[in-house]
mmJSON file of the N, C-alpha and C atoms, coordinates in Angstrom:
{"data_MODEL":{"atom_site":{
"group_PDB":["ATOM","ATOM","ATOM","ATOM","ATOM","ATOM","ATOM","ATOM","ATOM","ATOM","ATOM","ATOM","ATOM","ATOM","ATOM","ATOM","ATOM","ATOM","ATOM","ATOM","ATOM","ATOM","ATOM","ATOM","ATOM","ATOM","ATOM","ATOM","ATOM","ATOM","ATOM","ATOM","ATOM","ATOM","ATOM","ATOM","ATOM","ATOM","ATOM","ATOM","ATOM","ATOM","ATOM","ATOM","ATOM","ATOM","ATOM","ATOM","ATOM","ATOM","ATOM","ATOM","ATOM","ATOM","ATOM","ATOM","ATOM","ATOM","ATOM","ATOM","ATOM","ATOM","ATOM","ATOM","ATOM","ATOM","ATOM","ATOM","ATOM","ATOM","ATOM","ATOM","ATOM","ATOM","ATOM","ATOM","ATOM","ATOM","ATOM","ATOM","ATOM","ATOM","ATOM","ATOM","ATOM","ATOM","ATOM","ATOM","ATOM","ATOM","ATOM","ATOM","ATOM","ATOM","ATOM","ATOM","ATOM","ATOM","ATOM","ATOM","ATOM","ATOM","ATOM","ATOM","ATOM","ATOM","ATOM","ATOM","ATOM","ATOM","ATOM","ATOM","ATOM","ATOM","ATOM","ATOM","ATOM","ATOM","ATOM","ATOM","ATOM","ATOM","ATOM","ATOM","ATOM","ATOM","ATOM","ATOM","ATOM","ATOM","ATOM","ATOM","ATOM","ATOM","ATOM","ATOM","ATOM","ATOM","ATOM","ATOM","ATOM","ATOM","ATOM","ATOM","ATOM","ATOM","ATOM","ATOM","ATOM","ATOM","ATOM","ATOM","ATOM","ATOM","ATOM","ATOM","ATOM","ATOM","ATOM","ATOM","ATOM","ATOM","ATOM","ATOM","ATOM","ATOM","ATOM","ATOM","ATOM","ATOM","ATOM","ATOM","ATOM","ATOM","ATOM","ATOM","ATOM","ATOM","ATOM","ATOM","ATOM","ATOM","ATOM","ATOM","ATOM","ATOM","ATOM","ATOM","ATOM","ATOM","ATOM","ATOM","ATOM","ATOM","ATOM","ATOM","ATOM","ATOM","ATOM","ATOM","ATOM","ATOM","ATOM","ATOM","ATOM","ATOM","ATOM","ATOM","ATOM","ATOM","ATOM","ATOM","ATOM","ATOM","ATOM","ATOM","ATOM","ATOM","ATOM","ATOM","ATOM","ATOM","ATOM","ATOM","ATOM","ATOM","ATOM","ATOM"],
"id":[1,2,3,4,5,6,7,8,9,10,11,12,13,14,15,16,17,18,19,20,21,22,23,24,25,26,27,28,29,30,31,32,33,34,35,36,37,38,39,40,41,42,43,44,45,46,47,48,49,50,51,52,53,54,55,56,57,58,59,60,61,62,63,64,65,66,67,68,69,70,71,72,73,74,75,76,77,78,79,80,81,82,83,84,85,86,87,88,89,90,91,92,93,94,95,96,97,98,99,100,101,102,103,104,105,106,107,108,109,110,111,112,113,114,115,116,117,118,119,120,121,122,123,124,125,126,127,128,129,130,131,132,133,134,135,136,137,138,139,140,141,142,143,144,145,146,147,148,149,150,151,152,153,154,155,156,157,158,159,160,161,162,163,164,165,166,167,168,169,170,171,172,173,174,175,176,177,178,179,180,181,182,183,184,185,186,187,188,189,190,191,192,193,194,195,196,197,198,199,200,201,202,203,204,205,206,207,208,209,210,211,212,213,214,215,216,217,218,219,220,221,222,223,224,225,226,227,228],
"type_symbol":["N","C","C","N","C","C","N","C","C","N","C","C","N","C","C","N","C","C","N","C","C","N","C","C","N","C","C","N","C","C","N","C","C","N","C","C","N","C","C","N","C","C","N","C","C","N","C","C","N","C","C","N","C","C","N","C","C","N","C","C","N","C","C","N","C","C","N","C","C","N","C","C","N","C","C","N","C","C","N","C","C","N","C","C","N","C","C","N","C","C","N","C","C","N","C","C","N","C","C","N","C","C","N","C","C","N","C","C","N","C","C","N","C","C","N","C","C","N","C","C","N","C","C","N","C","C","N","C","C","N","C","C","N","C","C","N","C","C","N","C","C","N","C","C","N","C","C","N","C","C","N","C","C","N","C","C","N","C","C","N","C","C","N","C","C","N","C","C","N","C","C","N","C","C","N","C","C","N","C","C","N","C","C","N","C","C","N","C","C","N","C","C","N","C","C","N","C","C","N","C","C","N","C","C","N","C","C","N","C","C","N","C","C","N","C","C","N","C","C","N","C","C","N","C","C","N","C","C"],
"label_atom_id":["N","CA","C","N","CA","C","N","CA","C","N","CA","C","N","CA","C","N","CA","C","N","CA","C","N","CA","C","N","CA","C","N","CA","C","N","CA","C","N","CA","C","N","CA","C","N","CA","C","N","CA","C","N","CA","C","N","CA","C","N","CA","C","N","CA","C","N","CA","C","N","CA","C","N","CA","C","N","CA","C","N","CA","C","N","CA","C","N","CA","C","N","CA","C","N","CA","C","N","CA","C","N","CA","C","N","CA","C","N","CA","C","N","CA","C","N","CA","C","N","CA","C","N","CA","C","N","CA","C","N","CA","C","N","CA","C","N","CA","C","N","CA","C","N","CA","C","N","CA","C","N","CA","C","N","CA","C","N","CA","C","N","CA","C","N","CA","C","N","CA","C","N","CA","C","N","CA","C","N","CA","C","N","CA","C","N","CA","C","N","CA","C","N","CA","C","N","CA","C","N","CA","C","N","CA","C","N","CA","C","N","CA","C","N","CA","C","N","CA","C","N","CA","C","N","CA","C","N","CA","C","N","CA","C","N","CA","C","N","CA","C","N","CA","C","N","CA","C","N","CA","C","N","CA","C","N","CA","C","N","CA","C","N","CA","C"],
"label_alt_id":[null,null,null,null,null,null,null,null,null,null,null,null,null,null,null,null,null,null,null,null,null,null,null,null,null,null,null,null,null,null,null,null,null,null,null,null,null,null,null,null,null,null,null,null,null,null,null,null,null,null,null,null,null,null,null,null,null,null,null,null,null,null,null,null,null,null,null,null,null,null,null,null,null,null,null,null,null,null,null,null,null,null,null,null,null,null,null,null,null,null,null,null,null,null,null,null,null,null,null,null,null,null,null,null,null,null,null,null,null,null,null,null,null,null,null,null,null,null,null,null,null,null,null,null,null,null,null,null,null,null,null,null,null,null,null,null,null,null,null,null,null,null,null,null,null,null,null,null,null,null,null,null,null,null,null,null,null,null,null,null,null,null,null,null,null,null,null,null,null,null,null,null,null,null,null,null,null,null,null,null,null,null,null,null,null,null,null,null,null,null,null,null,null,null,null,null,null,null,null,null,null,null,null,null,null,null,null,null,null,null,null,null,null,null,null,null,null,null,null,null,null,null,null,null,null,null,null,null],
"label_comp_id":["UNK","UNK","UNK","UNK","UNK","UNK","UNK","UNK","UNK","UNK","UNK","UNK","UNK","UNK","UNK","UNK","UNK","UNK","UNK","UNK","UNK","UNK","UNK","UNK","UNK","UNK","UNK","UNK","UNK","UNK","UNK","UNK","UNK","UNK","UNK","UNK","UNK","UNK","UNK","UNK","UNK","UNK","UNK","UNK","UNK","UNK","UNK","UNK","UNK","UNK","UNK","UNK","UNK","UNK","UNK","UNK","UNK","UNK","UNK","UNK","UNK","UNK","UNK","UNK","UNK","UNK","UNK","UNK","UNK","UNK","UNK","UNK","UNK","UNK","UNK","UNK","UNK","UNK","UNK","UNK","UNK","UNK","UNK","UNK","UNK","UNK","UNK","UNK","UNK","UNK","UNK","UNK","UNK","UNK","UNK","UNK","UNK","UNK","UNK","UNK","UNK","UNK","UNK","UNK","UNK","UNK","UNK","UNK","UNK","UNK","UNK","UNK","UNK","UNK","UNK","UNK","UNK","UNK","UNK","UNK","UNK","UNK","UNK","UNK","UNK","UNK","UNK","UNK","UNK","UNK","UNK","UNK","UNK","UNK","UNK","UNK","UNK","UNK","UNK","UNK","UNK","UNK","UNK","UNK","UNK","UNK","UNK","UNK","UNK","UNK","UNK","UNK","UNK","UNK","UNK","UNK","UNK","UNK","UNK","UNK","UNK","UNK","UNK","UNK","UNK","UNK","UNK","UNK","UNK","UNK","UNK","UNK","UNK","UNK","UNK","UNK","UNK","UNK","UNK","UNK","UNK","UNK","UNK","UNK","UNK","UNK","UNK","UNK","UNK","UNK","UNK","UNK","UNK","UNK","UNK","UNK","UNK","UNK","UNK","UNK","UNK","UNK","UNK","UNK","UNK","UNK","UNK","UNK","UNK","UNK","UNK","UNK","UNK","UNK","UNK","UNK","UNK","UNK","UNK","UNK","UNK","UNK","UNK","UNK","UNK","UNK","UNK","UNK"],
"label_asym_id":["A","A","A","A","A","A","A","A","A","A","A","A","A","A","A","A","A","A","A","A","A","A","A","A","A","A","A","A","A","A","A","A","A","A","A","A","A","A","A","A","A","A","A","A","A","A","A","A","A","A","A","A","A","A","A","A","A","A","A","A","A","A","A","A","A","A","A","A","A","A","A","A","A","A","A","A","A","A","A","A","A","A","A","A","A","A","A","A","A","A","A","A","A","A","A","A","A","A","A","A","A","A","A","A","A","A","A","A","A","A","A","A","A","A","A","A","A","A","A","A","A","A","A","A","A","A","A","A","A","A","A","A","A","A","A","A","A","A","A","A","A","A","A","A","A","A","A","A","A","A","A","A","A","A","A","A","A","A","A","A","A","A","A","A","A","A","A","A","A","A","A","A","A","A","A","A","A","A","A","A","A","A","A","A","A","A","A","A","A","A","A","A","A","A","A","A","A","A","A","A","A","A","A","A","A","A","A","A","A","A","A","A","A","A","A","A","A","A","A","A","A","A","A","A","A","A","A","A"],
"label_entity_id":["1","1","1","1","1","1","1","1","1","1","1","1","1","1","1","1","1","1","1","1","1","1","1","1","1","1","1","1","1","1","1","1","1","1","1","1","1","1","1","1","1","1","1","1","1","1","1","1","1","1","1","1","1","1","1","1","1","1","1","1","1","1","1","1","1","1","1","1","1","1","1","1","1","1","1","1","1","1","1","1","1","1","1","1","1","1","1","1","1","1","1","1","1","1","1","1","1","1","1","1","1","1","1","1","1","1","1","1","1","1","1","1","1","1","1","1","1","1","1","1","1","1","1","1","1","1","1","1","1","1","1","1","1","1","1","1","1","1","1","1","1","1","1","1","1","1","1","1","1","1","1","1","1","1","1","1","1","1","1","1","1","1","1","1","1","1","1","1","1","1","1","1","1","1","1","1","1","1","1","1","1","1","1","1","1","1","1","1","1","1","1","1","1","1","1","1","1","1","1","1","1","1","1","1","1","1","1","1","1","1","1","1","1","1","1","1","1","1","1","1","1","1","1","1","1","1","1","1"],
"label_seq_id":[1,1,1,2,2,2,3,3,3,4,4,4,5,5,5,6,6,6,7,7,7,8,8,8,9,9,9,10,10,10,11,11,11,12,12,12,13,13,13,14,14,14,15,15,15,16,16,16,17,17,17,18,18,18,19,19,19,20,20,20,21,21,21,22,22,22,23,23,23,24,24,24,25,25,25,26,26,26,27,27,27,28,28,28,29,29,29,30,30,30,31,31,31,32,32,32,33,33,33,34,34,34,35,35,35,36,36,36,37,37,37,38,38,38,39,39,39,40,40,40,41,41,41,42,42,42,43,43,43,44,44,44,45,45,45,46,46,46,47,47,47,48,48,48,49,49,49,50,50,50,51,51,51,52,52,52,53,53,53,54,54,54,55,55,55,56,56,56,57,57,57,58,58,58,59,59,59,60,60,60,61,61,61,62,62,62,63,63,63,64,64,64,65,65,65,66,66,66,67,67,67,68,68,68,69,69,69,70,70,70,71,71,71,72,72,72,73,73,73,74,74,74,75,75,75,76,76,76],
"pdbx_PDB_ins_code":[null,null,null,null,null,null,null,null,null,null,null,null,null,null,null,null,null,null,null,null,null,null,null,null,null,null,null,null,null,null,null,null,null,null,null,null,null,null,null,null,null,null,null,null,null,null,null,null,null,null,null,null,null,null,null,null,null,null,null,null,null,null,null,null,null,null,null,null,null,null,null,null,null,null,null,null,null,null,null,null,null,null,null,null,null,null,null,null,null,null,null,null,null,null,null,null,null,null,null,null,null,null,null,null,null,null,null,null,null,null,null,null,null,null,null,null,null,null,null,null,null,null,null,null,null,null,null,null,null,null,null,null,null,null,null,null,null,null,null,null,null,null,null,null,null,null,null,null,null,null,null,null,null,null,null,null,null,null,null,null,null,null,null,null,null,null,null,null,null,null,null,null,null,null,null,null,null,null,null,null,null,null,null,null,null,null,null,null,null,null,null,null,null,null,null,null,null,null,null,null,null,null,null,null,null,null,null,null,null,null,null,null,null,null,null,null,null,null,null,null,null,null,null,null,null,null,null,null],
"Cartn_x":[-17.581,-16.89,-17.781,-19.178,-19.942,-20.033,-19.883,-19.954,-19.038,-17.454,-16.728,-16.627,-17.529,-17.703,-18.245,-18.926,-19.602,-18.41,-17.034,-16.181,-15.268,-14.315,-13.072,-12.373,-11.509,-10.693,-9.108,-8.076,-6.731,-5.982,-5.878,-5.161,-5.878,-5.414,-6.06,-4.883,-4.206,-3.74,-4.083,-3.043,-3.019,-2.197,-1.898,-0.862,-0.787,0.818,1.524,0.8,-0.536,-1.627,-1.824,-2.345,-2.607,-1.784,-0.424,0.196,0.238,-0.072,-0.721,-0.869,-0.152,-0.281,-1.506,-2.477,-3.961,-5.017,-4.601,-4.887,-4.624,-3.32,-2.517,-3.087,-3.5,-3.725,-5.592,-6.032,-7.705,-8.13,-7.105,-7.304,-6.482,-5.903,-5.506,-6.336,-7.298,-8.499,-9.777,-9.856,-10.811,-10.436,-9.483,-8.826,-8.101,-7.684,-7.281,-5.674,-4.904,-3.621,-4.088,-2.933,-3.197,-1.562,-1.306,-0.075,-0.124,0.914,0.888,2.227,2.164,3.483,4.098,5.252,6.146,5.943,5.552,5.763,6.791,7.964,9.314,9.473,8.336,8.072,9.716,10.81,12.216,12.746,12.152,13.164,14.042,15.434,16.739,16.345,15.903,15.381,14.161,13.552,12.117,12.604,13.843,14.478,14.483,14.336,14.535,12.521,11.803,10.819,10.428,9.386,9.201,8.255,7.734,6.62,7.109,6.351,6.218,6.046,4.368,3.607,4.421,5.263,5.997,7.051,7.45,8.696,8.272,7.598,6.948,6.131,5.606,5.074,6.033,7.173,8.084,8.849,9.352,9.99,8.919,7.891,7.023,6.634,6.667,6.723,7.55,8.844,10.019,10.448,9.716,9.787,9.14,9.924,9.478,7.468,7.612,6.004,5.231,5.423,4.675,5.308,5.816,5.865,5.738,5.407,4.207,2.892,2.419,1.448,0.831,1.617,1.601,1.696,2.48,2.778,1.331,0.48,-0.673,-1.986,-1.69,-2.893,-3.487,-5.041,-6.088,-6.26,-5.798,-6.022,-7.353,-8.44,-9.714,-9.439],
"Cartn_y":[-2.067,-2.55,-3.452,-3.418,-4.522,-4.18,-3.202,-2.708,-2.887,-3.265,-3.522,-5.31,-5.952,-7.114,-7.573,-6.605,-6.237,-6.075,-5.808,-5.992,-6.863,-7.075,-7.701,-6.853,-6.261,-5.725,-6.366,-5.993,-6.61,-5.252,-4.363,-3.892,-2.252,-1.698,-0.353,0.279,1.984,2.854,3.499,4.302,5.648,6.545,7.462,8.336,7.737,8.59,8.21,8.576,8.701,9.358,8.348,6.924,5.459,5.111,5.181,4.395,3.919,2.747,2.482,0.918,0.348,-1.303,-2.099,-0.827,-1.322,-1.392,-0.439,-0.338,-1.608,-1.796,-2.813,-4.387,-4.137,-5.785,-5.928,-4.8,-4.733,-4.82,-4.505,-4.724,-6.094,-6.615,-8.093,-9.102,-9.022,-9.648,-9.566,-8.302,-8.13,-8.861,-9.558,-10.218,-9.227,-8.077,-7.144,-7.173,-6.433,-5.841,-4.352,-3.619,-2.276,-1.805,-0.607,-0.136,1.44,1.529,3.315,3.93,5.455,5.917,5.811,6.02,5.619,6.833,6.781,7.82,6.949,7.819,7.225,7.356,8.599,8.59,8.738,10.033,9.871,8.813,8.027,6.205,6.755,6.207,6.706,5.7,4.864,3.652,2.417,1.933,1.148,0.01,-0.683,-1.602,-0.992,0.834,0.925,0.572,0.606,0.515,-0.44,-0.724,-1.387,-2.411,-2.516,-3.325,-4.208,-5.083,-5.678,-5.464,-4.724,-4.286,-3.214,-2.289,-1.005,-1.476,-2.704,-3.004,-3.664,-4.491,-5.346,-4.107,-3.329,-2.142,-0.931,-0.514,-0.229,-0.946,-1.905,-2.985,-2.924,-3.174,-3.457,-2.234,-1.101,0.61,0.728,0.038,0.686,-0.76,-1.521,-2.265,-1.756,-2.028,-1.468,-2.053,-3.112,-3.5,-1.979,-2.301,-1.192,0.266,0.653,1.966,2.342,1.301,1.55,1.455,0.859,0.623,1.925,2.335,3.776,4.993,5.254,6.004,6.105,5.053,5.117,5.171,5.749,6.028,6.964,6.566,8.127,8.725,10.239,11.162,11.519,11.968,12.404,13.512],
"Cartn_z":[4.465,3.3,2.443,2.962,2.096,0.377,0.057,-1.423,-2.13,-1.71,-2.12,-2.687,-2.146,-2.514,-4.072,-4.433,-5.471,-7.298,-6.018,-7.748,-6.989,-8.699,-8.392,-8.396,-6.737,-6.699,-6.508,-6.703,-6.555,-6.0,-6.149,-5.534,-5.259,-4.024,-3.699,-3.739,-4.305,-4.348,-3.56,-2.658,-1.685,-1.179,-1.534,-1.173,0.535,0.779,1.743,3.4,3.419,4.465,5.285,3.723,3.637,4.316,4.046,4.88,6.393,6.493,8.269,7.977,9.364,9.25,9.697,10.049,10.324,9.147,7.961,6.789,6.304,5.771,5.154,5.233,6.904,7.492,6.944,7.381,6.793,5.368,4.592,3.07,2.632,3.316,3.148,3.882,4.928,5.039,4.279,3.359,2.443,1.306,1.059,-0.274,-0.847,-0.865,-1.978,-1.187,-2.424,-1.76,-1.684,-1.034,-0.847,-1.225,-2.114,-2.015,-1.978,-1.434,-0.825,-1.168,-1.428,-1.178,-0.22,0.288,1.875,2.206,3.813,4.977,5.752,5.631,5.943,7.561,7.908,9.659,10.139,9.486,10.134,9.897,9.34,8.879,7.685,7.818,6.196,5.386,5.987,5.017,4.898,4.094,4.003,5.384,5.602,6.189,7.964,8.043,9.531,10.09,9.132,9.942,10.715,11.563,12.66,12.659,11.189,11.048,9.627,9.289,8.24,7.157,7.507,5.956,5.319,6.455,6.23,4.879,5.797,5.054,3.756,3.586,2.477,1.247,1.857,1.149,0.387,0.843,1.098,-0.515,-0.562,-1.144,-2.912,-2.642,-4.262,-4.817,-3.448,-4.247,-5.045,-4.393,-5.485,-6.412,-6.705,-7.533,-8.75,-10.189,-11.123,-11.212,-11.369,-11.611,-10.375,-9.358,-8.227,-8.628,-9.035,-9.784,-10.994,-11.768,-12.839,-12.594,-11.569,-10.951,-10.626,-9.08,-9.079,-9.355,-10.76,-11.335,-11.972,-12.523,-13.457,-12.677,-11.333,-10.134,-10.722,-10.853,-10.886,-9.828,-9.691,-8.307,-8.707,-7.709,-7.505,-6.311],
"occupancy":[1.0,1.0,1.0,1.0,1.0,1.0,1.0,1.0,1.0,1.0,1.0,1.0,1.0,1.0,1.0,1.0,1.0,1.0,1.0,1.0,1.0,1.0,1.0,1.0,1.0,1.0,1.0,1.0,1.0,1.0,1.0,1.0,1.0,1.0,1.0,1.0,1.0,1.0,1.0,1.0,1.0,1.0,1.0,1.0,1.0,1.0,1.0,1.0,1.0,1.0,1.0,1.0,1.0,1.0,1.0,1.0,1.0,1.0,1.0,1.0,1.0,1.0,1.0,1.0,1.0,1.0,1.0,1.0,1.0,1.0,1.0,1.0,1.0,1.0,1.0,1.0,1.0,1.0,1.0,1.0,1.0,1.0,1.0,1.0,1.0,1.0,1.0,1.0,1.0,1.0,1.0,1.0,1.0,1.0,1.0,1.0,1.0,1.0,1.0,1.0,1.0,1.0,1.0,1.0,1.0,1.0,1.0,1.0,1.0,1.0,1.0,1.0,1.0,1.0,1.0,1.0,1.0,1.0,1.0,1.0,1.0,1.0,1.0,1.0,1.0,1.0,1.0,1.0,1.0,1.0,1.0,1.0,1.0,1.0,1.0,1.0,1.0,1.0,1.0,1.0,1.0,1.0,1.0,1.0,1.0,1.0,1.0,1.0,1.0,1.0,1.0,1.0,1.0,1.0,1.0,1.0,1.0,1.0,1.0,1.0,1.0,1.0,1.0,1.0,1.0,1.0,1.0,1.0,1.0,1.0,1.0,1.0,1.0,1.0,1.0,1.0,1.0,1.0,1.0,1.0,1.0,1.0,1.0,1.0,1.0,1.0,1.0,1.0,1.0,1.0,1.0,1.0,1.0,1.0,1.0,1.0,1.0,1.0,1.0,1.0,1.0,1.0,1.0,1.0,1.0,1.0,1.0,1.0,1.0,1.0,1.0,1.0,1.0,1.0,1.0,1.0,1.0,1.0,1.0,1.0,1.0,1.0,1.0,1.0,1.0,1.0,1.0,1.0],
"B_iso_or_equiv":[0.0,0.0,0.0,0.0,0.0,0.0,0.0,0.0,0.0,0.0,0.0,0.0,0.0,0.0,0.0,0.0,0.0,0.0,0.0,0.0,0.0,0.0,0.0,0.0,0.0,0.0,0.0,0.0,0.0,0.0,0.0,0.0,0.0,0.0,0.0,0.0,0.0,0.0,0.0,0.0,0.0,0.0,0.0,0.0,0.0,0.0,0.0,0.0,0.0,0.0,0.0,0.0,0.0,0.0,0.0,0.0,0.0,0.0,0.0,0.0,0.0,0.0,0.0,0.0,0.0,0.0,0.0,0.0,0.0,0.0,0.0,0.0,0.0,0.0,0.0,0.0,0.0,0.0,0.0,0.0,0.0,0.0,0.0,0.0,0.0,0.0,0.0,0.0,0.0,0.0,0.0,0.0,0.0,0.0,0.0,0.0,0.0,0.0,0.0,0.0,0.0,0.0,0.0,0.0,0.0,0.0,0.0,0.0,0.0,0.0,0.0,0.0,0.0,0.0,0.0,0.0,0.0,0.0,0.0,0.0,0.0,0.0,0.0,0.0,0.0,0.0,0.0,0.0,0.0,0.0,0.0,0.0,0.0,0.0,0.0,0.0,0.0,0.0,0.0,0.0,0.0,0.0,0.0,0.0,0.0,0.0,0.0,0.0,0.0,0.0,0.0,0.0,0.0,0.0,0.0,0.0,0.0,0.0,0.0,0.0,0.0,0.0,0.0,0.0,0.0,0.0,0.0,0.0,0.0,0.0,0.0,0.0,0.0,0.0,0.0,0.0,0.0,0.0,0.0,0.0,0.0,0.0,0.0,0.0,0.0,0.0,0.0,0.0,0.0,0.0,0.0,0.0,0.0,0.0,0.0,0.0,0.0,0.0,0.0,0.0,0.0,0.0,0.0,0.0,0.0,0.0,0.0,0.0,0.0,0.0,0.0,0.0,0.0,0.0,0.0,0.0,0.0,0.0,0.0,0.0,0.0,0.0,0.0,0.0,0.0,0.0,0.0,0.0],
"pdbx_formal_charge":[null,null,null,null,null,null,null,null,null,null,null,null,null,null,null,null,null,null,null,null,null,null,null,null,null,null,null,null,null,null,null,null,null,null,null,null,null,null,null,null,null,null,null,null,null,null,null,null,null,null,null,null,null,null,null,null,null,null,null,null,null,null,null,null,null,null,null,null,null,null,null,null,null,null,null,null,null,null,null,null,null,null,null,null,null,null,null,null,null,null,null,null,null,null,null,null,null,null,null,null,null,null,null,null,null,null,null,null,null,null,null,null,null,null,null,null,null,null,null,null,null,null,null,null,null,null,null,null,null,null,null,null,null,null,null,null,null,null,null,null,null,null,null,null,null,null,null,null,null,null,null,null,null,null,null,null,null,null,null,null,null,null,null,null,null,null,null,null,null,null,null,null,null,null,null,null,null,null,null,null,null,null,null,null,null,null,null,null,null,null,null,null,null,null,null,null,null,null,null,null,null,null,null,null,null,null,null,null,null,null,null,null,null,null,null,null,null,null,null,null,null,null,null,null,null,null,null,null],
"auth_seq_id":[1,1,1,2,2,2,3,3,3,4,4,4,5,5,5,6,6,6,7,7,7,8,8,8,9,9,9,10,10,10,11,11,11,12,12,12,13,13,13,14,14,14,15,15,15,16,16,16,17,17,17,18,18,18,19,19,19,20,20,20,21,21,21,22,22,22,23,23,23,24,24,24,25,25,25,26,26,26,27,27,27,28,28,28,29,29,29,30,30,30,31,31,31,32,32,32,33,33,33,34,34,34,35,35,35,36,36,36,37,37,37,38,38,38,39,39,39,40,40,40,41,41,41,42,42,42,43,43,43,44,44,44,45,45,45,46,46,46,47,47,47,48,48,48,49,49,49,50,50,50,51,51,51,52,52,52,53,53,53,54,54,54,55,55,55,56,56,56,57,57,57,58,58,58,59,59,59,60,60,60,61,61,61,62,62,62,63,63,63,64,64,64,65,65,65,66,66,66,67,67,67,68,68,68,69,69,69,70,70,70,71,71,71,72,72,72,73,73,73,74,74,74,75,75,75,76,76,76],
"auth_comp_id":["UNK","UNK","UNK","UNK","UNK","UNK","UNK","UNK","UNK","UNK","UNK","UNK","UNK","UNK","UNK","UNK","UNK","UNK","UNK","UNK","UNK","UNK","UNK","UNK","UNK","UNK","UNK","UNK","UNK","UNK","UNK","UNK","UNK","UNK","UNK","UNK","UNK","UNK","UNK","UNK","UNK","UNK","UNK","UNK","UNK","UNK","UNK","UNK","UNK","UNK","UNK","UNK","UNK","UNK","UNK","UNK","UNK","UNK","UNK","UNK","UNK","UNK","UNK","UNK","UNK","UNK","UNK","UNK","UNK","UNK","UNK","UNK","UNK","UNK","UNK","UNK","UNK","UNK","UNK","UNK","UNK","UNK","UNK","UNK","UNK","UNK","UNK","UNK","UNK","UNK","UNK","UNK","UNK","UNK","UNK","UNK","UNK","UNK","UNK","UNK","UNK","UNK","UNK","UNK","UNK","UNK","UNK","UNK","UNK","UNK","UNK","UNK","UNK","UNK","UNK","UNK","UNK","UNK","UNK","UNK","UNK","UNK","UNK","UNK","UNK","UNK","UNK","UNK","UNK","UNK","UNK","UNK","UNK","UNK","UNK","UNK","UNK","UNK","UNK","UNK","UNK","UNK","UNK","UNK","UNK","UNK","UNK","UNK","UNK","UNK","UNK","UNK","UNK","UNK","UNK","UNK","UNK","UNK","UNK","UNK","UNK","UNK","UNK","UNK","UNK","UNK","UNK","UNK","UNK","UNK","UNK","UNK","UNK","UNK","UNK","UNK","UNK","UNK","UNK","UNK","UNK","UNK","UNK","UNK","UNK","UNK","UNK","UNK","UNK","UNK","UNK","UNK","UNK","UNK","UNK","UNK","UNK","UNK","UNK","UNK","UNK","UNK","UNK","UNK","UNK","UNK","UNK","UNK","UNK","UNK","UNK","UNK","UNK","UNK","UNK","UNK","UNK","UNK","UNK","UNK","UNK","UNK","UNK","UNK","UNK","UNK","UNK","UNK"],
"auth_asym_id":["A","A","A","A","A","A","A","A","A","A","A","A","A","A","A","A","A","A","A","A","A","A","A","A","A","A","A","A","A","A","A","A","A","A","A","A","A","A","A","A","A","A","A","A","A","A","A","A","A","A","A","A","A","A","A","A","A","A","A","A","A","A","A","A","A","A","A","A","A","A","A","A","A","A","A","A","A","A","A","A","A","A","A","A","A","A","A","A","A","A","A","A","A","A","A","A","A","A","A","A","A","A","A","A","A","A","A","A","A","A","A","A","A","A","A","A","A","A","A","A","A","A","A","A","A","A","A","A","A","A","A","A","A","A","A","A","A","A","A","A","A","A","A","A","A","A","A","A","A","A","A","A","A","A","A","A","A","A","A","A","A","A","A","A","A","A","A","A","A","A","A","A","A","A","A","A","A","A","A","A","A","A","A","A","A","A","A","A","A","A","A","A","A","A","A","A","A","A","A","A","A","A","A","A","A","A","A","A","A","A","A","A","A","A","A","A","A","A","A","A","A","A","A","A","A","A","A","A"],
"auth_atom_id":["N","CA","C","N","CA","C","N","CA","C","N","CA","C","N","CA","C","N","CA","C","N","CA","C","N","CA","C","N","CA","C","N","CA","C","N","CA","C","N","CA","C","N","CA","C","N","CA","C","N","CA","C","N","CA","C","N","CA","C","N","CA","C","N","CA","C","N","CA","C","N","CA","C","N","CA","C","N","CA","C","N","CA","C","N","CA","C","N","CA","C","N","CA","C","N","CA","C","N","CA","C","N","CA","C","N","CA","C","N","CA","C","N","CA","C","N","CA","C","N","CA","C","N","CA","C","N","CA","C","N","CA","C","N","CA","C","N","CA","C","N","CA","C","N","CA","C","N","CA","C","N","CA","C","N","CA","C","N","CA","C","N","CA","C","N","CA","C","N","CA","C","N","CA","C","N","CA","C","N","CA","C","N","CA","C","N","CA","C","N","CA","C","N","CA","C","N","CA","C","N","CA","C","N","CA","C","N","CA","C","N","CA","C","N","CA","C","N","CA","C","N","CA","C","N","CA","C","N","CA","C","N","CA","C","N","CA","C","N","CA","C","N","CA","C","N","CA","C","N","CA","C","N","CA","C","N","CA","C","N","CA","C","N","CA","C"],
"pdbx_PDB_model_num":[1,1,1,1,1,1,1,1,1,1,1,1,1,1,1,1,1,1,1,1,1,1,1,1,1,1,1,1,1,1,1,1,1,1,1,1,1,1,1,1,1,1,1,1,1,1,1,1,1,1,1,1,1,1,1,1,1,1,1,1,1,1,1,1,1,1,1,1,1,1,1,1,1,1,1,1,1,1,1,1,1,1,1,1,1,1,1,1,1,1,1,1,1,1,1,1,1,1,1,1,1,1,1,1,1,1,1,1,1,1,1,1,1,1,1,1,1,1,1,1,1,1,1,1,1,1,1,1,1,1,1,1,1,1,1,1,1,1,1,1,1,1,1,1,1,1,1,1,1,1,1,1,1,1,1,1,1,1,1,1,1,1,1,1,1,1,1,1,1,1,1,1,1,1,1,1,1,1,1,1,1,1,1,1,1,1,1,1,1,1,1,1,1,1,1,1,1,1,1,1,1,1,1,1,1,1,1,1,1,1,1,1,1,1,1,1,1,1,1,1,1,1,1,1,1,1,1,1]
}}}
């Protein structure tokens, strides 16, 4: 991750692949946020999952600011 030091990043975009609370926790020790589409993993709702970041990630997706956010993701 040393190259990433090199900008100011604030937040990383990733389809729902991203989603993972080992991700989540590694890009919040790098300083950045990270937001992802939901892999609902059989969950009816952001509230049945089992973790934090799930739930906290979960929550600012479907917040309007985080779905303009995401909505304005460049795919490569």
């Amino acid at each position: 991750m040393e190259p990433l030091k090199d900008y100011d990043v604030f937040i990383l975009l990733g389809d729902a692949a991203y989603d993972s609370t080992k991700l989540f926790k590694l890009a919040n020790n790098l300083g950045f946020n990270m937001l992802t589409d939901i892999n609902y993993r059989n969950a009816g709702s952001i509230y049945d999952f089992n973790d934090q970041c799930g739930i906290e990630n979960g929550i600012y997706f479907n917040s309007p600011m985080g779905e303009q956010m995401y909505k304005n993701k460049i795919n490569y």
